[in-house]
mmCIF file of the N, C-alpha and C atoms, coordinates in Angstrom:
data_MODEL
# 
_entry.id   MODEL 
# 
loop_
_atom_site.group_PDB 
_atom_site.id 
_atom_site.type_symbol 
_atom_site.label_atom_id 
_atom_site.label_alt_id 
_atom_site.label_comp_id 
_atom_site.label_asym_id 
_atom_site.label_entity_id 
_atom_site.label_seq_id 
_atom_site.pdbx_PDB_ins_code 
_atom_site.Cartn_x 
_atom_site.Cartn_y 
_atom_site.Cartn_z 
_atom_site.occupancy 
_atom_site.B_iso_or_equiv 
_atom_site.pdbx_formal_charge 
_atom_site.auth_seq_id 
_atom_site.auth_comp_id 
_atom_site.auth_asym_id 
_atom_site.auth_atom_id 
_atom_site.pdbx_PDB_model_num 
ATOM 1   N N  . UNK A 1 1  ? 123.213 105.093 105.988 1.00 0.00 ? 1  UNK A N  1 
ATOM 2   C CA . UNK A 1 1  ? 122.292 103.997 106.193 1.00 0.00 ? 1  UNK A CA 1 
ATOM 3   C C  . UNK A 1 1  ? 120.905 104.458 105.744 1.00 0.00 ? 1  UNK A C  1 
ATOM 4   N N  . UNK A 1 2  ? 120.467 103.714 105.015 1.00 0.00 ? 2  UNK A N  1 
ATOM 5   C CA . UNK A 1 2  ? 118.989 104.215 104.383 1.00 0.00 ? 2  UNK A CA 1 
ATOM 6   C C  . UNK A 1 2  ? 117.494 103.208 105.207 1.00 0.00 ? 2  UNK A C  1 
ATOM 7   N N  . UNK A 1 3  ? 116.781 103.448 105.317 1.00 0.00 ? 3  UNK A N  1 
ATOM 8   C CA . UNK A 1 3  ? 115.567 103.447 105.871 1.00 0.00 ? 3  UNK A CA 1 
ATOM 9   C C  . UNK A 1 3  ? 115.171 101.924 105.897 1.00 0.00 ? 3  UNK A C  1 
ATOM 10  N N  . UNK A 1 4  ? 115.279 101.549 104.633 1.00 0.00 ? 4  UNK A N  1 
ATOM 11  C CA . UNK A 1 4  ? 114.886 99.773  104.414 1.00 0.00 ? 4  UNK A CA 1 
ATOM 12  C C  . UNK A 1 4  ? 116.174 98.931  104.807 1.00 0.00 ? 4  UNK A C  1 
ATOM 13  N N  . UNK A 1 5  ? 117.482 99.727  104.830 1.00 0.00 ? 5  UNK A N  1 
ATOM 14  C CA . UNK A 1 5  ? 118.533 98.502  105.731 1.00 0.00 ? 5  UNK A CA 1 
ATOM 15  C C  . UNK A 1 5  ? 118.605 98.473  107.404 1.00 0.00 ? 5  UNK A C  1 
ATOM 16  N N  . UNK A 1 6  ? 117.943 99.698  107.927 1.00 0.00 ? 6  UNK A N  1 
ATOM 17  C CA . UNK A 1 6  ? 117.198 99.964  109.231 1.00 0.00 ? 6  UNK A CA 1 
ATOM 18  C C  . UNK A 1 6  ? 116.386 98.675  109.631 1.00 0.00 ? 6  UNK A C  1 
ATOM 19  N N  . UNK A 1 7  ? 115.296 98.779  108.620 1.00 0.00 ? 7  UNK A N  1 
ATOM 20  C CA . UNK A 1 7  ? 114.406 97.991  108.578 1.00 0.00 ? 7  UNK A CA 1 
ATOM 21  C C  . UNK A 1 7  ? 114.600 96.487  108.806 1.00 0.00 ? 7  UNK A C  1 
ATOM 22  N N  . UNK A 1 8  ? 115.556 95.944  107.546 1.00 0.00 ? 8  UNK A N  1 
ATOM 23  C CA . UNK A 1 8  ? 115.514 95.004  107.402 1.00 0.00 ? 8  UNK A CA 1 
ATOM 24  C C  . UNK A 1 8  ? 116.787 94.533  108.566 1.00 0.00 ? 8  UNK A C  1 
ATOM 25  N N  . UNK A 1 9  ? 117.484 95.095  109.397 1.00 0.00 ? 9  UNK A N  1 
ATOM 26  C CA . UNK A 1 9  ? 117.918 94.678  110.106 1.00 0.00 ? 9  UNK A CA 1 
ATOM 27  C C  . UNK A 1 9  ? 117.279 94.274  111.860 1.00 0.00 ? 9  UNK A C  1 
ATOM 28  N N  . UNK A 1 10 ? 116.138 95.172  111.576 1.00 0.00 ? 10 UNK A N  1 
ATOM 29  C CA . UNK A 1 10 ? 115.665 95.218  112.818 1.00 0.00 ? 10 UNK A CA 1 
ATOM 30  C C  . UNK A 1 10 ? 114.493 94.229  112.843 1.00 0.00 ? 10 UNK A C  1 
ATOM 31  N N  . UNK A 1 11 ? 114.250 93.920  111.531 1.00 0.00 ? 11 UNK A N  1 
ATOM 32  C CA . UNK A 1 11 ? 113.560 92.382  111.224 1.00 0.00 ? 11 UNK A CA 1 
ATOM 33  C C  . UNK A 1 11 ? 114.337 91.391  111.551 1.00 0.00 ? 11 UNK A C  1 
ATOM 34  N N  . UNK A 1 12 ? 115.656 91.421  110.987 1.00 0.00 ? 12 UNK A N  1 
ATOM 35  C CA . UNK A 1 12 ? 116.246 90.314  111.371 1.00 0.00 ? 12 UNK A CA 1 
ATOM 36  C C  . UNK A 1 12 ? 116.750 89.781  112.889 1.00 0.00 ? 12 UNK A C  1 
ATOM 37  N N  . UNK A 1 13 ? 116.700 91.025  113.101 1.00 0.00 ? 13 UNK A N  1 
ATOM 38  C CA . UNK A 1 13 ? 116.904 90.520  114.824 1.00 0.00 ? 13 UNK A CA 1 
ATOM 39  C C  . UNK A 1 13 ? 116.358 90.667  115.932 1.00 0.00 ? 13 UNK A C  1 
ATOM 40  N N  . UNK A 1 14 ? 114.265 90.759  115.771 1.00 0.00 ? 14 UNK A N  1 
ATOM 41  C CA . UNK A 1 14 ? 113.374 90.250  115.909 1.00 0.00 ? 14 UNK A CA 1 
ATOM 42  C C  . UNK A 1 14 ? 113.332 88.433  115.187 1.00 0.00 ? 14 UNK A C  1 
ATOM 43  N N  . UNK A 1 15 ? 113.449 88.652  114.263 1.00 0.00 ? 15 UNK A N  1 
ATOM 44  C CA . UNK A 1 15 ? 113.345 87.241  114.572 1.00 0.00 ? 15 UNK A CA 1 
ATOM 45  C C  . UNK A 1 15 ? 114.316 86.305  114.691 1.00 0.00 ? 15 UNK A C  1 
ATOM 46  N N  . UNK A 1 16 ? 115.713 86.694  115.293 1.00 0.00 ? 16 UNK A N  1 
ATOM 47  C CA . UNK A 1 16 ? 116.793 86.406  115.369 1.00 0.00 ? 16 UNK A CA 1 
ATOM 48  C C  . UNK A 1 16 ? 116.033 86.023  116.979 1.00 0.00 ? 16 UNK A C  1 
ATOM 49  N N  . UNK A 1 17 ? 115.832 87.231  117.752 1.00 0.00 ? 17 UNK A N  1 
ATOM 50  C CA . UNK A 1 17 ? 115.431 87.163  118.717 1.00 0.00 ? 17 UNK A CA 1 
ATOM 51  C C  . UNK A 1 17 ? 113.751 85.584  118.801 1.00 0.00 ? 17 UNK A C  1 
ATOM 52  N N  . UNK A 1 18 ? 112.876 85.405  118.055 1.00 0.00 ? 18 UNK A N  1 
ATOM 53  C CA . UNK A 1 18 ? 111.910 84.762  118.034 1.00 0.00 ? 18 UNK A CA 1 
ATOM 54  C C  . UNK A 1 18 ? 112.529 83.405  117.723 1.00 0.00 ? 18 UNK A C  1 
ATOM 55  N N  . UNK A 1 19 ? 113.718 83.012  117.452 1.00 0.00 ? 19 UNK A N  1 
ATOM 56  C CA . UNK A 1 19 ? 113.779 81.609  117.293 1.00 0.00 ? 19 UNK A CA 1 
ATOM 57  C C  . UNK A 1 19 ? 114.501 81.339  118.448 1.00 0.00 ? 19 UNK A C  1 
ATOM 58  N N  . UNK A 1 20 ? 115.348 82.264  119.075 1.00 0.00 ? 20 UNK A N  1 
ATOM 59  C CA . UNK A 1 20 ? 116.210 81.618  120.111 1.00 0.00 ? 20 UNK A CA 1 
ATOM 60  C C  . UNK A 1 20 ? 114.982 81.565  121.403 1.00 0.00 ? 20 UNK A C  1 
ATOM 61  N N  . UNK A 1 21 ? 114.324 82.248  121.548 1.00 0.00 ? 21 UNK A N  1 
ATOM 62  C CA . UNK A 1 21 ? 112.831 81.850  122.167 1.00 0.00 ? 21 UNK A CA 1 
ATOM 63  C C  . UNK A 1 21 ? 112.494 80.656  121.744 1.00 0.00 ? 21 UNK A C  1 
ATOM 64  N N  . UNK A 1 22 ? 112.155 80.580  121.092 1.00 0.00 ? 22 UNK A N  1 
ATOM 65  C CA . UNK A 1 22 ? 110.732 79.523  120.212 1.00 0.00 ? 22 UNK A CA 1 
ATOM 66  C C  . UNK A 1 22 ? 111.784 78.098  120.662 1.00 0.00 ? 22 UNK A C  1 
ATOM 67  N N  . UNK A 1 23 ? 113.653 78.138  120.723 1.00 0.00 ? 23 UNK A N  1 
ATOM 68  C CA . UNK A 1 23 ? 114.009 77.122  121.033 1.00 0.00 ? 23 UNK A CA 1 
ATOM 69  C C  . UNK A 1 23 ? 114.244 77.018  122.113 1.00 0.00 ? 23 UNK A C  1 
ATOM 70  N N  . UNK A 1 24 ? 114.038 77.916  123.053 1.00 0.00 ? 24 UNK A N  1 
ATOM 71  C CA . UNK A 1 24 ? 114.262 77.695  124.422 1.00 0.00 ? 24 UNK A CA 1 
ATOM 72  C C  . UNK A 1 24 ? 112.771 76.889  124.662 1.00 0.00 ? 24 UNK A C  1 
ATOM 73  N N  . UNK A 1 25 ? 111.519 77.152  124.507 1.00 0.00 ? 25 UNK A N  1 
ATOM 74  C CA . UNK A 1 25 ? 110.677 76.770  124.432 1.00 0.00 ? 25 UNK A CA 1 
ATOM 75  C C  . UNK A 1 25 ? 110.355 75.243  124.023 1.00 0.00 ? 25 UNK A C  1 
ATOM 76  N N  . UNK A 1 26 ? 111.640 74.641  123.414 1.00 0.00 ? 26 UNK A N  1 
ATOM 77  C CA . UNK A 1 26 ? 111.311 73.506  122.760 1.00 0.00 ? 26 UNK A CA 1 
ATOM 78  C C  . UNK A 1 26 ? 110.298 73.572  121.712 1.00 0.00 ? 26 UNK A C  1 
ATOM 79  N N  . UNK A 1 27 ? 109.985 74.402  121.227 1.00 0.00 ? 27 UNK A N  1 
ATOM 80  C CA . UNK A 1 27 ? 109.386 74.392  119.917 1.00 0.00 ? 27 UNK A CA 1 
ATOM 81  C C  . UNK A 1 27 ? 109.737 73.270  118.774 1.00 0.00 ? 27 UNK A C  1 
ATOM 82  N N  . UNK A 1 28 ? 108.811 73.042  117.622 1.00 0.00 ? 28 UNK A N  1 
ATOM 83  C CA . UNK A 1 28 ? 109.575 72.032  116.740 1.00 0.00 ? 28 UNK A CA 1 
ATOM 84  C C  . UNK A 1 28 ? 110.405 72.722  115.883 1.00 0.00 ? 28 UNK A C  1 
ATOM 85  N N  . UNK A 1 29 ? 111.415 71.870  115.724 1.00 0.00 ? 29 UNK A N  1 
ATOM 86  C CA . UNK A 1 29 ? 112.846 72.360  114.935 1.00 0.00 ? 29 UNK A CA 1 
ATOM 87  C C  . UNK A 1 29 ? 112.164 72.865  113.700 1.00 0.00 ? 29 UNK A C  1 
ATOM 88  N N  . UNK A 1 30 ? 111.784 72.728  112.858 1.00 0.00 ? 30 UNK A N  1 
ATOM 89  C CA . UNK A 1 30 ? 111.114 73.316  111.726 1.00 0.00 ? 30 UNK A CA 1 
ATOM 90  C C  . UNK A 1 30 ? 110.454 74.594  111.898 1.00 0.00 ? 30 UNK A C  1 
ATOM 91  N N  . UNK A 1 31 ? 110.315 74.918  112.476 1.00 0.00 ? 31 UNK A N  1 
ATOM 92  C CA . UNK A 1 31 ? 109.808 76.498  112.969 1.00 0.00 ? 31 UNK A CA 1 
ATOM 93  C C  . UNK A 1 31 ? 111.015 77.280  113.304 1.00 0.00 ? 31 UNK A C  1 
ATOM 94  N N  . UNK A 1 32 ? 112.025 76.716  114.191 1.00 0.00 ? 32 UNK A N  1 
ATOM 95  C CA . UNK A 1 32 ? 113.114 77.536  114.441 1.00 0.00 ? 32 UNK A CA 1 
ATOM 96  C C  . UNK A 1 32 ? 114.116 77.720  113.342 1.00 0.00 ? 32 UNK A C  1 
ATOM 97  N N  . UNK A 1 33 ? 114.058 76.453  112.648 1.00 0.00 ? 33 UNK A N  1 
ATOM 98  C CA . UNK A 1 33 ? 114.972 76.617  111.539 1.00 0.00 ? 33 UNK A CA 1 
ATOM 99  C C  . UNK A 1 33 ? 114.324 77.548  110.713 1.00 0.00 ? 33 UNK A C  1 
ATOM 100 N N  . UNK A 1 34 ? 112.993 78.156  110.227 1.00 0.00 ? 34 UNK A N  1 
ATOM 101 C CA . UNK A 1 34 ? 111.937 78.664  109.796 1.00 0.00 ? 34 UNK A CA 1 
ATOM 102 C C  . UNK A 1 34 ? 112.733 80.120  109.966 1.00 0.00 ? 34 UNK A C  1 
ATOM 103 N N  . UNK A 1 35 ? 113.112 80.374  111.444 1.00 0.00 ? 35 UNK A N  1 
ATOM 104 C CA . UNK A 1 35 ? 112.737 81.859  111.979 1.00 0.00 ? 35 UNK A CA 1 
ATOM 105 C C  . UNK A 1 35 ? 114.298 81.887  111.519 1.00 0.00 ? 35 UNK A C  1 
ATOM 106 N N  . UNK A 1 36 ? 115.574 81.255  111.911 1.00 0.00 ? 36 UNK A N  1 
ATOM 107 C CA . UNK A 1 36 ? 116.629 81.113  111.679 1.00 0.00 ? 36 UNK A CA 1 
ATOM 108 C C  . UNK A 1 36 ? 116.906 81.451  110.672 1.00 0.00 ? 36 UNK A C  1 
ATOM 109 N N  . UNK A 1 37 ? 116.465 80.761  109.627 1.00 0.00 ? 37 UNK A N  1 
ATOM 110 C CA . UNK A 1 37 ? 117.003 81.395  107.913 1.00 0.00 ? 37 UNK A CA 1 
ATOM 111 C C  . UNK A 1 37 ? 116.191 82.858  107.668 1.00 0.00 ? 37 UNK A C  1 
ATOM 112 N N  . UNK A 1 38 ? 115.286 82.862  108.041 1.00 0.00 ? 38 UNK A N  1 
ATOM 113 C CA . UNK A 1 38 ? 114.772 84.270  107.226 1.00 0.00 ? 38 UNK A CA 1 
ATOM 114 C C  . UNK A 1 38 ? 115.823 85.366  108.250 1.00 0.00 ? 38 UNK A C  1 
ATOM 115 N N  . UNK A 1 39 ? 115.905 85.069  109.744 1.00 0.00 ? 39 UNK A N  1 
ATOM 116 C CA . UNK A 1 39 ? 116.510 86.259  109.753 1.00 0.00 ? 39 UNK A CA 1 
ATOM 117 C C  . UNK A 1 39 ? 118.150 86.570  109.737 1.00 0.00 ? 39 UNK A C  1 
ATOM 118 N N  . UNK A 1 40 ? 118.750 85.068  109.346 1.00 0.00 ? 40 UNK A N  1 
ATOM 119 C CA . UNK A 1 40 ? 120.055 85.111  108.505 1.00 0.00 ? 40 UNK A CA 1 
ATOM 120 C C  . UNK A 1 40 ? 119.947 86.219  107.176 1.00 0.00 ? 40 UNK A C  1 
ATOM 121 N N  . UNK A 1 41 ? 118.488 85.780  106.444 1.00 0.00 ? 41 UNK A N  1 
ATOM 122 C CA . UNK A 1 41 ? 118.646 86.564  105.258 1.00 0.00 ? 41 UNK A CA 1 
ATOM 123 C C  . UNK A 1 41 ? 118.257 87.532  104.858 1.00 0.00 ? 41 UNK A C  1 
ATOM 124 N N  . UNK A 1 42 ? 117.366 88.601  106.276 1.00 0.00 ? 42 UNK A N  1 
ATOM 125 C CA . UNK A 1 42 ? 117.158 89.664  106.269 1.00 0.00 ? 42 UNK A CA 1 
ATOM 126 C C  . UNK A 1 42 ? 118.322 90.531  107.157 1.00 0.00 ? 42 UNK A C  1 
ATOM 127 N N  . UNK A 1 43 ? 119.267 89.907  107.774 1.00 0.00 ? 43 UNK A N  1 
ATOM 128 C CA . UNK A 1 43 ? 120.491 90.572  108.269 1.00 0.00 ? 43 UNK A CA 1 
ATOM 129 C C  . UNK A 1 43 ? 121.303 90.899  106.756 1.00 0.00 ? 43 UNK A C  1 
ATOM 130 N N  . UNK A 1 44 ? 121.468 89.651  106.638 1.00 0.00 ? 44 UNK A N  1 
ATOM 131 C CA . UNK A 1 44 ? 122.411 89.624  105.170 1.00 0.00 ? 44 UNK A CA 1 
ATOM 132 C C  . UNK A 1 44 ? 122.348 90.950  104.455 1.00 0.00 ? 44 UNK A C  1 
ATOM 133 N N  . UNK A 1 45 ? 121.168 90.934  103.931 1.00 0.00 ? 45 UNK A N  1 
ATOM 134 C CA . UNK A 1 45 ? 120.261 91.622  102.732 1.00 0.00 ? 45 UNK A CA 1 
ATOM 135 C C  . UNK A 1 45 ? 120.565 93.328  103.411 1.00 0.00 ? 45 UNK A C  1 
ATOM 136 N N  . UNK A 1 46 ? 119.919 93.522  104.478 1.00 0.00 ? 46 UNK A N  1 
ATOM 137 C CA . UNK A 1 46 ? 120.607 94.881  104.951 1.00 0.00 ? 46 UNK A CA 1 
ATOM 138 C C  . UNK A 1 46 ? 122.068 95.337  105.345 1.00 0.00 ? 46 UNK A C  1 
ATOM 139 N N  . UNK A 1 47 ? 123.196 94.340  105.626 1.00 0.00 ? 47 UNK A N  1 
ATOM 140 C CA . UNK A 1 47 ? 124.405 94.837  105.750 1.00 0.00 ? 47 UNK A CA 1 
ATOM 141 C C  . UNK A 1 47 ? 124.661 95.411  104.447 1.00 0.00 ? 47 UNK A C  1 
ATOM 142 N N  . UNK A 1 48 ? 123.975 93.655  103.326 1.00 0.00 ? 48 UNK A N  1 
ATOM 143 C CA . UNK A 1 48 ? 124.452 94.416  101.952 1.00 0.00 ? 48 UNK A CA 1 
ATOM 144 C C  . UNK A 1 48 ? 124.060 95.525  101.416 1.00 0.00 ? 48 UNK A C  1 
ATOM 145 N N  . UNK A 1 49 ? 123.121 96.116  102.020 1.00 0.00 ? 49 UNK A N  1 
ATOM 146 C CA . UNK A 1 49 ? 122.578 97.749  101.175 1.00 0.00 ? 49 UNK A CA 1 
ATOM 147 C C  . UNK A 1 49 ? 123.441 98.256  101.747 1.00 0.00 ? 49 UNK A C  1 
ATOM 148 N N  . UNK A 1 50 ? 123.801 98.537  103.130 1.00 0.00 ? 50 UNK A N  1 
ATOM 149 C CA . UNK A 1 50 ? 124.361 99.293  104.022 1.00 0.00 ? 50 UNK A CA 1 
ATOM 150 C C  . UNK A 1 50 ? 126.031 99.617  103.030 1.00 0.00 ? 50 UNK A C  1 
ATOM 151 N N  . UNK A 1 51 ? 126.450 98.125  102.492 1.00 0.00 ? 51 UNK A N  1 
ATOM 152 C CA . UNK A 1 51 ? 127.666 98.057  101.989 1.00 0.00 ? 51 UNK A CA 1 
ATOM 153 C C  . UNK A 1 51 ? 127.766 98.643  100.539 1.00 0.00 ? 51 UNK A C  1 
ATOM 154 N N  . UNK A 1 52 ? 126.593 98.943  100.123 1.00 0.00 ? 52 UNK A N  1 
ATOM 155 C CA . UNK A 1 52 ? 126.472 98.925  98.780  1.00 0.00 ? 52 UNK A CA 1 
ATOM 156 C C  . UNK A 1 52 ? 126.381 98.369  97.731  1.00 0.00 ? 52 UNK A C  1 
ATOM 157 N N  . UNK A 1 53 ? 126.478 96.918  98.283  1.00 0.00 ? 53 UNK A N  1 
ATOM 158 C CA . UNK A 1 53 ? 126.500 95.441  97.250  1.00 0.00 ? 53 UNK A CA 1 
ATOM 159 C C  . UNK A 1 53 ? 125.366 95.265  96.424  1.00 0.00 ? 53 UNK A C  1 
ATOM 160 N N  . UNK A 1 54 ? 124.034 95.356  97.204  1.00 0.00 ? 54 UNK A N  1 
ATOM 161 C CA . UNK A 1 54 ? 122.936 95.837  96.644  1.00 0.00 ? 54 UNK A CA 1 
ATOM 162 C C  . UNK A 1 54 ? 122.169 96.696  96.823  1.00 0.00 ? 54 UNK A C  1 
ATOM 163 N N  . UNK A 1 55 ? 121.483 97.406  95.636  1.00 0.00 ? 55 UNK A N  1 
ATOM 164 C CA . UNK A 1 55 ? 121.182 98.664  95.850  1.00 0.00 ? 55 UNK A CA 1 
ATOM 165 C C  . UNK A 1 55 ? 119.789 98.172  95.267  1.00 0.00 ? 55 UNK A C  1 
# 
């Protein structure tokens, strides 16, 4: 495991963690959906280094 799939996983679930807040909160859906995709696609993005898919 290299340093930036560390990273980018522990981004993603900070803000994995910040939307399920932000919707407990009733926040507006556009913000959660906001926090939702980026940290779908900073999980993504680090399994795939982790996997080797992208380097």
């Amino acid at each position: 495991m290299t340093g930036l799939s560390t990273i980018l996983i522990v981004v993603g679930l900070f803000l994995a963690g910040g939307a399920y807040s932000f919707s407990k909160q009733k926040m507006p859906k556009g913000t959660v959906v906001l926090l939702a995709g980026a940290s779908a696609m900073c999980l993504i993005a680090g399994v795939m280094r982790i996997q080797g898919i992208w380097e």
